[in-house]
C-alpha positions, 0 to 999 in steps of 0.5 A: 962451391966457394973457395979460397987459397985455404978452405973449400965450401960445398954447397949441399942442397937444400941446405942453406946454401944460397944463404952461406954462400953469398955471407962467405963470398963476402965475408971471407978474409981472402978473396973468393973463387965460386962456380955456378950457372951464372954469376952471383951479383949480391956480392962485393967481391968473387971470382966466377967459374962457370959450373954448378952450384952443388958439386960434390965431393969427387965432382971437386976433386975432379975439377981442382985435378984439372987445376992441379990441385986437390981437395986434401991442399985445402985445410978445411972443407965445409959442408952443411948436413940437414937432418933428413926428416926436415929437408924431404919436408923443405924439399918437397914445399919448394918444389911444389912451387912450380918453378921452371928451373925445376921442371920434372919428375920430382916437380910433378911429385910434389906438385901432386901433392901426395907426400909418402909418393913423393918419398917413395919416387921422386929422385933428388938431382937425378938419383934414386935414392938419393944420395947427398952422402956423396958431398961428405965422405969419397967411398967408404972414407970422410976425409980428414980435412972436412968440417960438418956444419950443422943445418939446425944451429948453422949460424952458431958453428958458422962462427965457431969453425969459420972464424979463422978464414972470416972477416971479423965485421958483424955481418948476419947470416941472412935466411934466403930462399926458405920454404914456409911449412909447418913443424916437419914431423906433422908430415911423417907417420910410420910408413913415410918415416920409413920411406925417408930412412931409406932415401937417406939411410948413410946419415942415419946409419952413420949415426948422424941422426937418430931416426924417430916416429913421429912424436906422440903429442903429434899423434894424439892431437891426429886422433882427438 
C-alpha cells in the first residue's frame, strides 16, 4: 500500500498495481510512504516500510492503528476493482509462468493447464474462495471515504479522482507486469462462468459486475 498525509492507495492484486504504484510513488504531490518485501528502486522518491504489497483493508487499519491512525484520517482511499471474468483469466496465465515466488498450489493449478480445475480449487493469496472484497469494504460496510478505480478505463479515472493529490507533469501510466492471453471470454463456457461467480460472488452481488455467458459470436465460431 502507498500513502501520503491525505490519501491511501491499496494495491489490489492482479490489478494493476505494480503500474499504479510506481506512477503514484512518482507523481504524488507529496512525498510518499510505501510497504513491500523489499524496496522499490524505479522511484524518485518514497519512504519504504517493510511489509506486503496487498494489505487489505483491516491489515491497514491495523497497521495505521499502531501508528496512531486510522484509514477514516485519510480523505480518500483508492482501490482498483478488476472484473472477475478478466482477472481469473490474467491470473491464471501469470501463474502458469513458473515463477518461484509463486511456487503452490495455485501454481500447480495453473501450470496443469486445466482452467475449470484451476477455478474450482486454486485458492488466491491463501483463501478459498477468494476473497479480494476484503480491500473494499470492512464487514458489511465500504467506507465513506474509498474511491473505486476501474481496471477497465484505469488511466482515465486515475486522472479524474486523482487529480487533486498529483503532480500535474504529463507523466503516463506504464503498463507493467501484464500477462498476454487471448480475449478473456474464449476461456468460459457455462460450467466455468459458474465456478468464477462463486469465487468472486460479493462483486457480482453488489452489482459491480453483471455476470454473462460467454458471447454468442464466441460460441458459433466454437461449433463452426
Amino acid at each position: 500500500m502507498i500513502w501520503n498525509d491525505q490519501i491511501l492507495f491499496l494495491h489490489v492484486p492482479k490489478t494493476g498495481g505494480i503500474s499504479v504504484t510506481t506512477y503514484l510513488l512518482n507523481n504524488l504531490e507529496s512525498t510518499a510512504s510505501y510497504t513491500a518485501e523489499t524496496a522499490m528502486t524505479k522511484v524518485d522518491r518514497a519512504e519504504f516500510f517493510e511489509g506486503r504489497r496487498h494489505e487489505t483493508l483491516i491489515d491497514a487499519e491495523a497497521f495505521f492503528g499502531r501508528r496512531g491512525r486510522s484509514i477514516n484520517d485519510f480523505e480518500a482511499l483508492f482501490a482498483v476493482m478488476r472484473n472477475p471474468y478478466d482477472l481469473e483469466v490474467s491470473r491464471y496465465h501469470y501463474l502458469r509462468k513458473g515463477h518461484k515466488i509463486d511456487r503452490g498450489v495455485a501454481q500447480d493449478l495453473a501450470k496443469a493447464g486445466d482452467f475449470k480445475k484451476y477455478l474450482a480449487e486454486a485458492p488466491f493469496f491463501g483463501s478459498m474462495p477468494p476473497r479480494l472484497d476484503r480491500y473494499f469494504r470492512i464487514g458489511d460496510f465500504l467506507p465513506t471515504n474509498l474511491k473505486v478505480l476501474r481496471f477497465e478505463h484505469l488511466e482515465v479515472d486515475l486522472a479524474a479522482k486523482m487529480s487533486p493529490y498529483l503532480r500535474n507533469d504529463g507523466t503516463r501510466l506504464a503498463h507493467l507486469n501484464r500477462s498476454k492471453h487471448d480475449d478473456f471470454w474464449n476461456y468460459y463456457d457455462d460450467e466455468a462462468e459458474e465456478l468464477c461467480y462463486r469465487r468472486h460472488s460479493w462483486f457480482f452481488d453488489m452489482s459491480f459486475y453483471e455476470r454473462h455467458h460467454r458471447p454468442e459470436s464466441n460460441e458459433e465460431s466454437q461449433s463452426s
